[in-house]
C-alpha positions as CSV (number, residue, x, y, z in Angstrom):
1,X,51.1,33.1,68.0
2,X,48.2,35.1,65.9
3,X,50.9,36.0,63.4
4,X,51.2,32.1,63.1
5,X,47.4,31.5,63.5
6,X,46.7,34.2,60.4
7,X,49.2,32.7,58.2
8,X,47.8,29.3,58.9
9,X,44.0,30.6,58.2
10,X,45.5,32.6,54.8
11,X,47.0,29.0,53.9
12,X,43.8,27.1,54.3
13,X,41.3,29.7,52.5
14,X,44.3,29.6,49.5
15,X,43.8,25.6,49.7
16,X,40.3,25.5,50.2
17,X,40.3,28.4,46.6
18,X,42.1,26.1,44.9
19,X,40.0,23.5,44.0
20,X,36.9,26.1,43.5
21,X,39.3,27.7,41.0
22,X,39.9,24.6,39.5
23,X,36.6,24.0,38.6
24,X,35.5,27.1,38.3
25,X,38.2,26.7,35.1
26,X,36.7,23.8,34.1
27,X,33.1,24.9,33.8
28,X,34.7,28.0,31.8
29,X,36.2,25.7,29.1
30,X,33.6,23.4,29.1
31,X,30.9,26.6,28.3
32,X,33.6,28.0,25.7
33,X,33.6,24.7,23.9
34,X,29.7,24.2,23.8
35,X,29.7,27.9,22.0
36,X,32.9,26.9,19.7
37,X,31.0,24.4,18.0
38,X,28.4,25.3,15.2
39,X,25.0,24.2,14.9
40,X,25.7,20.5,13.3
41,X,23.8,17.4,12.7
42,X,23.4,16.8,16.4
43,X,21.7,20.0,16.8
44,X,19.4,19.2,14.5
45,X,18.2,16.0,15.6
46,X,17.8,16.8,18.9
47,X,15.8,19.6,17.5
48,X,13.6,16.8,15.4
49,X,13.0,14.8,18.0
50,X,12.2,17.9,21.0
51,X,10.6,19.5,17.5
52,X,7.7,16.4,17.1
53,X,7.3,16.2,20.7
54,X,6.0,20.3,20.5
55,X,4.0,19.5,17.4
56,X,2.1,17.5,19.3
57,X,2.0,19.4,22.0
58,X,0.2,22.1,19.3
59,X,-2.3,18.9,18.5
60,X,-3.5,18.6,21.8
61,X,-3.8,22.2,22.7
62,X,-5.9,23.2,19.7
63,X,-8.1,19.8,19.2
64,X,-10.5,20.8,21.7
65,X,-11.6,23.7,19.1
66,X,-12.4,21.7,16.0
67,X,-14.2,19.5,18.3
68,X,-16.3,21.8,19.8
69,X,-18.6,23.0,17.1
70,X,-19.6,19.2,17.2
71,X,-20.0,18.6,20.5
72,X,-22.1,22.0,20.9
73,X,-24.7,20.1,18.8
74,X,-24.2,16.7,20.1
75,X,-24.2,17.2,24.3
76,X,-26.3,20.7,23.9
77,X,-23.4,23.0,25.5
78,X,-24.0,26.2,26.1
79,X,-21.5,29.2,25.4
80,X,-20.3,29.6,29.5
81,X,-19.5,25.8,29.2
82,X,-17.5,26.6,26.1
83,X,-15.2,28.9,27.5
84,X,-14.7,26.5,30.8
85,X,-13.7,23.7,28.9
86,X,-11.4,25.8,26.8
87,X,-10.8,27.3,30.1
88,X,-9.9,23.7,32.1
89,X,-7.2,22.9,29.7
90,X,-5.6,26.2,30.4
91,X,-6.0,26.0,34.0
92,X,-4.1,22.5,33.8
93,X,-1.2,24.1,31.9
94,X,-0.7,26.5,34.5
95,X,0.3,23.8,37.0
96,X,2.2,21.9,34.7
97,X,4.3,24.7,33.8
98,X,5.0,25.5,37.7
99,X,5.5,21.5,38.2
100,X,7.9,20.7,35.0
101,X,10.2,23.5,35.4
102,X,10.5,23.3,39.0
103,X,11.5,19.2,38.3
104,X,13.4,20.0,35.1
105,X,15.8,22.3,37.3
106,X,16.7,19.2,40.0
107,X,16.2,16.0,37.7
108,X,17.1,17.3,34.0
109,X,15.4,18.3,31.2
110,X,15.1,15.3,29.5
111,X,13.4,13.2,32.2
112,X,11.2,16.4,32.9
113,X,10.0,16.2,29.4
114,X,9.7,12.7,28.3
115,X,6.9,12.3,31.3
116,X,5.1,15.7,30.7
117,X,4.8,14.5,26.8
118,X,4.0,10.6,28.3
119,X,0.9,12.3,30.3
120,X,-0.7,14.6,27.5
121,X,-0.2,11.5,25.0
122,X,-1.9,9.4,27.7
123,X,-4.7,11.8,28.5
124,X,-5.6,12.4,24.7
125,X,-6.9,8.9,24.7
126,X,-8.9,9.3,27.7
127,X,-10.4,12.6,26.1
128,X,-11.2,10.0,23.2
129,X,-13.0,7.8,25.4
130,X,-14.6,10.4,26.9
131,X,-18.8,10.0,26.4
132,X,-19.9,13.1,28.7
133,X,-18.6,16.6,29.3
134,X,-17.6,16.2,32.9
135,X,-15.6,12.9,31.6
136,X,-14.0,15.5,28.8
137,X,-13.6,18.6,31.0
138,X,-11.5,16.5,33.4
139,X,-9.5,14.8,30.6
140,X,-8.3,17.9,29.5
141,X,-7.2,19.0,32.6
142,X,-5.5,16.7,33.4
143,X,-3.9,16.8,29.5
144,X,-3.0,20.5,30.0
145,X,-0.8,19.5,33.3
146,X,1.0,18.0,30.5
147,X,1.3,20.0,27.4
148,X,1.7,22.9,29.9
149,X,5.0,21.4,30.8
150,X,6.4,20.3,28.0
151,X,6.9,23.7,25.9
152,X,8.9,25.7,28.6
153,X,11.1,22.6,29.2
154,X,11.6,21.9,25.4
155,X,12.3,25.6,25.3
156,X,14.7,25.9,27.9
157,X,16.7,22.6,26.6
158,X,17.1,23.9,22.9
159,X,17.9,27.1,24.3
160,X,20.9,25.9,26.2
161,X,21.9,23.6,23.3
162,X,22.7,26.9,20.9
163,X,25.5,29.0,20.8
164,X,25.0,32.9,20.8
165,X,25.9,33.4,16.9
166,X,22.9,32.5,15.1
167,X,21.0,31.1,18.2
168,X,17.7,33.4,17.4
169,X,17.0,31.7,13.4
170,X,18.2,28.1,15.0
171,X,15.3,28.4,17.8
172,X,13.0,30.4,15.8
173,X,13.0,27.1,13.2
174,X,12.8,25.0,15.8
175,X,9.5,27.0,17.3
176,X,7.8,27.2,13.7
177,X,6.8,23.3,14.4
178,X,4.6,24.7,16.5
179,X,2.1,26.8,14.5
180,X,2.9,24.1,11.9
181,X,1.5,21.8,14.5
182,X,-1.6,24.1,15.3
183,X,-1.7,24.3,11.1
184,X,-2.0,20.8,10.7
185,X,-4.6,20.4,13.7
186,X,-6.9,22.6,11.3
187,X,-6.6,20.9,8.1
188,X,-6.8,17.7,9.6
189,X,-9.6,18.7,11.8
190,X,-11.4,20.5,9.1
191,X,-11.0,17.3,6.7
192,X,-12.1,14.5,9.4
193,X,-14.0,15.7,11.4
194,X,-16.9,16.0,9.5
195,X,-16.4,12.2,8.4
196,X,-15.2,10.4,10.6
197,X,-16.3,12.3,13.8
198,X,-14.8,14.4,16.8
199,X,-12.9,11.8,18.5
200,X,-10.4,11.1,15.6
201,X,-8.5,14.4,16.8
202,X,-8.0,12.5,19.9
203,X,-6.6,9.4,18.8
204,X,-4.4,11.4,16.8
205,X,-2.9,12.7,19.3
206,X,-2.7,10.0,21.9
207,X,-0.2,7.1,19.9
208,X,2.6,9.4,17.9
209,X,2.9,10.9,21.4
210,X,3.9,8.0,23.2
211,X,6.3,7.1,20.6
212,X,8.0,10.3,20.3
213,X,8.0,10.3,24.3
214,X,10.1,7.1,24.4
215,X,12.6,8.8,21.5
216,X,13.0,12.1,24.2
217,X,14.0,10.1,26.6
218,X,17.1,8.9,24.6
219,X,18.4,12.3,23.9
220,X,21.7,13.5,25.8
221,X,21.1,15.4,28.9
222,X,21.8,19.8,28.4
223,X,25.4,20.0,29.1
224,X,24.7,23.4,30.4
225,X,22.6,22.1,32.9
226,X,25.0,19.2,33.8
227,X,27.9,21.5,34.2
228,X,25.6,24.1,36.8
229,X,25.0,20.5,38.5
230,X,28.6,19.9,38.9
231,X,28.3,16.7,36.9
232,X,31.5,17.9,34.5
233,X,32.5,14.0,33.2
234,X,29.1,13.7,31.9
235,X,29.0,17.1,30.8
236,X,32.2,16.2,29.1
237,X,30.6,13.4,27.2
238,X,27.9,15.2,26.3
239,X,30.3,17.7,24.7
240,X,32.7,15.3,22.7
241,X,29.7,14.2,20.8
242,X,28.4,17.7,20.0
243,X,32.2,18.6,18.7
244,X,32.5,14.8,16.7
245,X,29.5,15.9,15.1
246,X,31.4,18.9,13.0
247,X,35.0,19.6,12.1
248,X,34.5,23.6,12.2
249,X,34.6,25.4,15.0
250,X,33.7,29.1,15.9
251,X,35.9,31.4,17.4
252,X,35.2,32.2,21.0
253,X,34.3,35.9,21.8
254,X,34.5,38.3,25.1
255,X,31.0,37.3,26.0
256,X,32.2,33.4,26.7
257,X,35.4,34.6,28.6
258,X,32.8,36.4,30.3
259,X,30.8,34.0,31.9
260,X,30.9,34.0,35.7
261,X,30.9,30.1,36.8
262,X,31.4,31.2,40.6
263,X,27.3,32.0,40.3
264,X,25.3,29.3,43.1
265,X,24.4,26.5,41.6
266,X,21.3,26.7,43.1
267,X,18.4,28.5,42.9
268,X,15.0,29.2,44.6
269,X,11.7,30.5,43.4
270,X,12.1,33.9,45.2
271,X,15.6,34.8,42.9
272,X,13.1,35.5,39.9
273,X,12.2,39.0,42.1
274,X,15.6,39.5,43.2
275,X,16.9,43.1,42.1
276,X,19.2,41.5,39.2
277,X,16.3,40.1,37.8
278,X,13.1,41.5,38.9
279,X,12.4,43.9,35.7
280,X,13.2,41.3,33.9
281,X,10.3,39.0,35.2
282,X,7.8,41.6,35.4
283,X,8.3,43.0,31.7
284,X,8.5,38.9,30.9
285,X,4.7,37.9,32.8
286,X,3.4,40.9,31.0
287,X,4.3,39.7,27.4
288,X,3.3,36.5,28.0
289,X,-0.2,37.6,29.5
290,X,-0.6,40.1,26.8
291,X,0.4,37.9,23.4
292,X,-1.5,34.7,24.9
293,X,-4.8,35.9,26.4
294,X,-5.4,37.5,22.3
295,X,-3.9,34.7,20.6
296,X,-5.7,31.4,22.3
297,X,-8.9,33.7,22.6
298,X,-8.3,33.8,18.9
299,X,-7.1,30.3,17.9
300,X,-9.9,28.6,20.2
301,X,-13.3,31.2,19.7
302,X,-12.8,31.7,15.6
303,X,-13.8,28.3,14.6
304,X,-17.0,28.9,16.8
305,X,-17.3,32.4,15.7
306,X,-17.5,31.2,12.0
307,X,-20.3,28.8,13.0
308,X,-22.5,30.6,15.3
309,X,-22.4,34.2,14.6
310,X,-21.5,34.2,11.1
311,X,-23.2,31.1,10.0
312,X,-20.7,29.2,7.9
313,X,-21.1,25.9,7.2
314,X,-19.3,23.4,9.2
315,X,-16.3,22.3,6.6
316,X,-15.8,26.2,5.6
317,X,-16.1,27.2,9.5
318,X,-13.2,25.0,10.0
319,X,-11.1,25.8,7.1
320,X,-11.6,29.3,7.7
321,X,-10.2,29.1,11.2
322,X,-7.3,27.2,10.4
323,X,-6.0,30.0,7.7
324,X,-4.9,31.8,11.2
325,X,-2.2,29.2,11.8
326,X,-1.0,29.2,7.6
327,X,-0.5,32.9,8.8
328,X,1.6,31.8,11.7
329,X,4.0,29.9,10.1
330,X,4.3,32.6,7.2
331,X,5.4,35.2,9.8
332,X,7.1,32.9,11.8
333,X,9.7,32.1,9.0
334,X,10.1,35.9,7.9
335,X,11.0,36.3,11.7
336,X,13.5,32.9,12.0
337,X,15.2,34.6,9.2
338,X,15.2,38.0,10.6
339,X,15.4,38.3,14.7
340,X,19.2,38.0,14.4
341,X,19.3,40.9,12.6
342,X,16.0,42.7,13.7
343,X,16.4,42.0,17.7
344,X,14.0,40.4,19.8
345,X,12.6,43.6,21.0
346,X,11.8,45.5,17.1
347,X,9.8,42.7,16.4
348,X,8.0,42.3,19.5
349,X,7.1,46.1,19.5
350,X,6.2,46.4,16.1
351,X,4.2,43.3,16.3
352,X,2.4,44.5,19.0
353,X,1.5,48.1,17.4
354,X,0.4,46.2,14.2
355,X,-2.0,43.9,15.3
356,X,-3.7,46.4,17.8
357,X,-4.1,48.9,15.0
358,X,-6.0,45.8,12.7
359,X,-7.8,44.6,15.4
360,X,-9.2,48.0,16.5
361,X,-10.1,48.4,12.8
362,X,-11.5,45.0,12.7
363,X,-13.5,45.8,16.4
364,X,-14.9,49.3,15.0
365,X,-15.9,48.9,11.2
366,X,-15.1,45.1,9.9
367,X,-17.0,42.9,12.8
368,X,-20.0,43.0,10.8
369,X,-18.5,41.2,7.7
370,X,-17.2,37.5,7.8
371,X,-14.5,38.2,5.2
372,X,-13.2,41.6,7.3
373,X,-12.9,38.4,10.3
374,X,-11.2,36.6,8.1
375,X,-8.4,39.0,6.7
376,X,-8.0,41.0,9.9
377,X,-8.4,38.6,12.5
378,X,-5.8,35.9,10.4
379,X,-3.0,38.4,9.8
380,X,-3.8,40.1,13.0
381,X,-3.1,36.3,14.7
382,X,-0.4,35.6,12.9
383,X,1.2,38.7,14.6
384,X,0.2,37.9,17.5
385,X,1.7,34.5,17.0
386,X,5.1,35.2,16.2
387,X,5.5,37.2,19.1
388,X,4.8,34.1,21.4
389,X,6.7,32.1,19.4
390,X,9.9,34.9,20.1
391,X,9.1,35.1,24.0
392,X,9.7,31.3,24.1
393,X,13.1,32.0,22.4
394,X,13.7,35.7,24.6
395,X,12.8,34.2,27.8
396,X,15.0,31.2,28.6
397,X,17.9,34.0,27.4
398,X,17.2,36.3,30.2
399,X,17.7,33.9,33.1
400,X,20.9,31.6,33.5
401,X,20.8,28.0,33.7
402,X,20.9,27.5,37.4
403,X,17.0,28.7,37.2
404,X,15.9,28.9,33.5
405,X,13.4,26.4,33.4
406,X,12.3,27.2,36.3
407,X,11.9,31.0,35.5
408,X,10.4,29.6,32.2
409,X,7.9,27.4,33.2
410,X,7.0,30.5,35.4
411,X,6.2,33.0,32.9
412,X,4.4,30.4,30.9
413,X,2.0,29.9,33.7
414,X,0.9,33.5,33.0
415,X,0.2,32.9,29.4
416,X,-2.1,29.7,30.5
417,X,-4.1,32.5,33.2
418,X,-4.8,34.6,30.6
419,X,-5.5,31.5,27.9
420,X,-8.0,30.9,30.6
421,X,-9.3,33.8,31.2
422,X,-9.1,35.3,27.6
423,X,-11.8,32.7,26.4
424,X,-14.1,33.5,29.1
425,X,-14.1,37.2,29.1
426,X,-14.7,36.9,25.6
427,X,-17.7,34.5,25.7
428,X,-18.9,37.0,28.2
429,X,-18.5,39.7,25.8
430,X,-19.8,38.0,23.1
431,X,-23.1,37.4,24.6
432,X,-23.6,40.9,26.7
433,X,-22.0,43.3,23.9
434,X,-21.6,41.9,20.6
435,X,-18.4,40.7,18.9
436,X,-17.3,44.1,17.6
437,X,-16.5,44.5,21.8
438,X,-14.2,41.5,21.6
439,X,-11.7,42.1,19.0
440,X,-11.6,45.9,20.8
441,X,-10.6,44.0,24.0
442,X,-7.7,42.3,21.8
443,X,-6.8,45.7,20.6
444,X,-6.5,47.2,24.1
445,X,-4.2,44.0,25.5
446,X,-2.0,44.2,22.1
447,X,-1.2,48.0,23.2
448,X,-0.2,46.8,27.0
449,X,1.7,44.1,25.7
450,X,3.5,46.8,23.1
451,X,4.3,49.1,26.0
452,X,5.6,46.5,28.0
453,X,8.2,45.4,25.1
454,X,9.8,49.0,24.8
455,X,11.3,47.9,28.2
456,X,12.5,44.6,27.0
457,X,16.4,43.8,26.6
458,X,18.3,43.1,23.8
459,X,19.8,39.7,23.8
460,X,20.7,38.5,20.2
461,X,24.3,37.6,19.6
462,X,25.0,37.2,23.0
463,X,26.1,34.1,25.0
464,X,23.6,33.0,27.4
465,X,26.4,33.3,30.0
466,X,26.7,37.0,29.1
467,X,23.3,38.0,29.4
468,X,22.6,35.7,33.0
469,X,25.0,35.5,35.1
């Protein structure tokens, strides 16, 4: 009688294997077939599309400067309320980033970021009909919720579109629309502003984003994150599209046959800290921290800086500031072109040392001097820059699909802490020490944020299956 009752139980576990096998198999050729096919067409226009939605996102983020050295005049604000509106919009990106990941992981990335862009579109016209501060400080709160979930979303969803060969330059193009976004804020700031007044950057950014909004929401679903859903027919269809798109395939390698699809399909908050993954998120926060609090002190205090300390006239104050994002995009395409070859982690170090060496330079001897600001502080940013611009592409690598918004959108929120607090602590600065203090506070950050990257993993050229399982 047990003999019988064993074999029966050994015959129900092989029954109840069987269908896990089974699609357990399928998720496995459905995975190898999404890294078979080489970026195409359809990668590209899903790349447009998420692409316009994160230069806008760039827009709204940086408006707020090239509006404030008008609005200092015209409602009389003084430097603490500076840094707290710069501050608010930061603040508001930290809980969107928590919010939109956490949704993106149980309703999709597409629905998570057609309504983060449809709020920061919406909230850019009420920042334009904004006639006080309090009306604008709470405007661009409530805009950050927004832009601060859109970028890890749109991150995550390009992420999980690539395959591993070449993934690095096909992201890194992708992310150079941001700084091209934050480019284009300057110039266009710099040439209407002063003739047409503040609130054009506003409208500017309110209609294209509810346009693009509406195109987001017609792109196909990740299949990545379909298949971790079990939805494998629609996963499927996603699929057939991206291989009609392109005769050629590329052959699959080890790291797809690899992949472990017996992983939980679900994930909670607290898996970020588990062992597997815990170094991983505590090197991750501390880039982010370190690379954001210098460059959105820098991108949102120099067009300020120019006016107030240094005395430049408004036009030239603004043009000079927005030579920091032409610097960007420079070193941005040098790195798309490289970080396949170079690895994440060379760059981010090297980065790191760099622009800590320039800005110590700048904080000691070249603070005095507008044109020193200008040279150092611009190449110094553009550094700076390109390292955030790689920790978008490095950190939705590190953590598989079941959780990689969510784990995204997490270590964003540290880079809007310390986009809130870098602005502050450098007003503060500014006024108790002088600015040579503040670009030695950027130096000091730079050199945590470089010995935090010496611990960083290498991920280029592998499958995202390999790397997270």
């Amino acid at each position: 009688m047990q003999e019988g009752g064993v074999l029966q139980s050994a015959v129900s576990r092989s029954q109840a294997w069987e269908p896990m096998a089974g699609a357990s198999s399928a998720r496995a050729e459905l995975i190898r077939r999404i890294e078979s096919v080489p970026f195409s067409w359809w990668h590209t226009k899903a790349r447009i599309i998420v692409g316009s939605a994160t230069f806008f996102d760039a827009f709204d983020a940086l408006s707020i400067a090239f509006v404030l050295p008008v609005l200092i005049g015209l409602w009389h604000i003084e430097p603490l309320q500076i840094g707290v509106l710069i501050g608010a919009s930061y603040i508001g990106q930290f809980v969107g980033a928590l919010i939109f990941g956490w949704y993106a992981e149980r309703h999709g990335r597409i629905r998570s970021a057609t309504i983060s862009i449809g709020i920061m579109s919406v909230m850019s016209l009420g920042c334009a009909l904004s006639g006080n501060f309090t009306m604008l400080l709470a405007c661009r709160f409530i805009q950050g919720i927004g832009v601060g979930g859109e970028m890890p979303v749109a991150a995550t969803y390009i992420s999980e579109l690539s395959n591993a060969r070449g993934r690095g330059k096909y992201f890194m193009l992708y992310e150079v629309i941001f700084p091209v976004g934050l480019m284009a804020t300057g110039q266009i700031g710099a040439w209407l502003v002063p003739t047409i007044g503040w609130k054009i950057m506003f409208w500017i950014g309110a209609v294209p984003g509810l346009l693009i909004a509406a195109l987001v929401s017609r792109l196909p679903e990740s299949p990545r994150w379909l298949i971790s859903k079990g939805r494998l027919s629609e996963a499927e269809a996603v699929i057939r599209e991206m291989e009609a798109s392109t005769e050629r395939r590329i052959a699959p390698g080890q790291s797809v046959q690899q992949h472990k699809t017996e992983a939980a399909s679900k994930a909670g908050w607290r898996e970020v800290l588990s062992p597997l993954y815990r170094s991983r998120t505590l090197i991750v926060w501390l880039l982010w921290a370190s690379a954001f609090f210098v460059a959105n002190s820098l991108n949102n205090w120099l067009p300020t800086l120019y006016r107030s300390v240094y005395h430049l006239p408004l036009q030239t104050a603004l043009r000079a500031a927005s030579m920091t994002n032409v610097a960007q995009v420079v070193l941005l395409l040098v790195c798309a072109y490289s970080i396949d070859r170079v690895g994440r982690r060379s760059w981010t170090v090297t980065a790191f040392v760099v622009a800590a060496a320039l800005l110590a330079a700048l904080g000691l001897f070249g603070a005095h001097s507008v044109w020193g600001v200008m040279m150092l502080g611009t190449v110094s940013y553009g550094l700076i820059g390109s390292i955030a611009a790689v920790l978008y592409l490095y950190t939705p690598e590190v953590y598989p699909t079941r959780m990689r918004a969510t784990s995204t959108g997490l270590a964003t929120s540290w880079l809007r802490l310390a986009s809130a607090v870098g602005p502050s602590l450098a007003g503060l600065l500014l006024h108790k020490q002088g600015i040579g203090s503040v670009f030695l506070m950027f130096a000091g950050v730079s050199v945590v944020g470089a010995l935090g990257a010496l611990k960083m993993i290498e991920t280029r050229e592998r499958s995202l299956e390999e790397i997270a399982p």
